[in-house]
C-alpha positions in Angstrom: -0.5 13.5 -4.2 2.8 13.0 -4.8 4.9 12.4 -8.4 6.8 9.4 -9.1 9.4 9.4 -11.3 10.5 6.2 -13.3 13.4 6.4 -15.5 15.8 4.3 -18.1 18.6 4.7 -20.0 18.9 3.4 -23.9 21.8 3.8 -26.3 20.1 5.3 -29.5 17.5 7.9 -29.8 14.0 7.5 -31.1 13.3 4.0 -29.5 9.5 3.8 -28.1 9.8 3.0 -24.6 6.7 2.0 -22.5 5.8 1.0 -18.9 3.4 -1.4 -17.4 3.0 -1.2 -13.6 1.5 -3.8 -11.2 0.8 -3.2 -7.6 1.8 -6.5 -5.8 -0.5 -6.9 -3.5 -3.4 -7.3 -5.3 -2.3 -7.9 -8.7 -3.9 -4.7 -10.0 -2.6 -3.0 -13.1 -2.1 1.0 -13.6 -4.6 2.1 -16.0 -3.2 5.2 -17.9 -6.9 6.8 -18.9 -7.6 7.8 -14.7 -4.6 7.0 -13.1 -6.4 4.4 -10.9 -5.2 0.7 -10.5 -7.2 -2.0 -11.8 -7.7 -5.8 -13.0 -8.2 -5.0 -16.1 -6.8 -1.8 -17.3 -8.4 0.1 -20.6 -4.7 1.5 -21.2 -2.4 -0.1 -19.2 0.7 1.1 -21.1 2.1 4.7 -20.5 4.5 5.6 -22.8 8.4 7.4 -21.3 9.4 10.6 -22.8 12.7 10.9 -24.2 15.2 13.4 -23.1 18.4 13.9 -25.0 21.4 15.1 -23.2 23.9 17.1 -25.2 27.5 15.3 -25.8 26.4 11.9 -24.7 25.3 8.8 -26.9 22.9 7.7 -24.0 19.4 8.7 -23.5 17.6 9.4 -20.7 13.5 8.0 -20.4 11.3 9.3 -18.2 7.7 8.7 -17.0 6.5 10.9 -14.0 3.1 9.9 -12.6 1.2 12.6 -10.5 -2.7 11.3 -11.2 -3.5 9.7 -7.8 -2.6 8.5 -4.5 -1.0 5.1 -4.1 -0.9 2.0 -1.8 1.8 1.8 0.8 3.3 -1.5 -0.7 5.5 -2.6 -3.5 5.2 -1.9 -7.3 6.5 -3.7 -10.4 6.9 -1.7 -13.1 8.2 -3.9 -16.8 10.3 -1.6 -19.4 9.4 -2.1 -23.1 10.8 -1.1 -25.9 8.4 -1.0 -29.3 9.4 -3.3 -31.9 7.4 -1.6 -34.1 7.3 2.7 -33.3 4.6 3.7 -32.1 2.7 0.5 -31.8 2.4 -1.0 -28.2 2.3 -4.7 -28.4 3.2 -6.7 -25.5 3.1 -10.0 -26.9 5.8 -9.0 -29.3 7.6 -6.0 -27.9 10.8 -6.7 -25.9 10.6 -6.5 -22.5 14.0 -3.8 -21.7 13.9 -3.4 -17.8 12.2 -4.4 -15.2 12.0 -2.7 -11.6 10.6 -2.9 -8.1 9.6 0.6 -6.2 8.3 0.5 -2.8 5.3 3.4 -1.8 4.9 4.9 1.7 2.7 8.0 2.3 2.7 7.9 -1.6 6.6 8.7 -2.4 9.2 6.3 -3.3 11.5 5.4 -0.7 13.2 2.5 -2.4 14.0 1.2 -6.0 15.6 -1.0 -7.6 15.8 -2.1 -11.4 17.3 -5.0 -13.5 18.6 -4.8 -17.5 17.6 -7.2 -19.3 
């Protein structure tokens, strides 16, 4: 089992910034309480940890995921940022980012993200 390692980049510190991840083939959702992919996720946000680099205004996000094997096939993870700290809320929180990873023999071999 191999990690995978999503990351994003906000100006400011102490934002709450969240991932949802669906695996395209099948629609399924990552479910953050096993680590398995499902239609209906129990907790199907994970929450980024925030690094802080010394000297620069930016901060660095970062999720790694080590809990099971994945599906060869494409991934769509959505960025959120909390309007609220520390409350999840999809229907209001502001989608941030939103990127595509592609999974063979369970490691990343391609990426790609969009800003929003």
């Amino acid at each position: 089992m191999n990690n995978k390692i999503f990351s994003y980049s906000s100006d400011g510190t102490g934002k709450g910034i969240y991932l949802l991840i669906v695996r395209e083939f099948d629609g399924a959702w990552y479910d953050h309480t096993d680590g398995k992919f499902r239609g209906s996720p129990v907790i199907p946000s994970v929450v980024m940890t925030e690094k802080t680099l010394a000297g620069v205004a930016t901060q660095i996000h970062q999720l790694t995921i080590a809990s099971q094997v994945w599906d060869n096939g494409y991934y769509t993870a959505f960025c959120y940022e909390e309007v609220a700290a520390g409350s999840v809320d999809t229907a209001n929180d502001s989608v941030v980012a939103e990127g595509r990873v592609k999974i063979v023999n369970d490691e990343i071999v391609e990426r790609g993200w969009s800003h929003n």
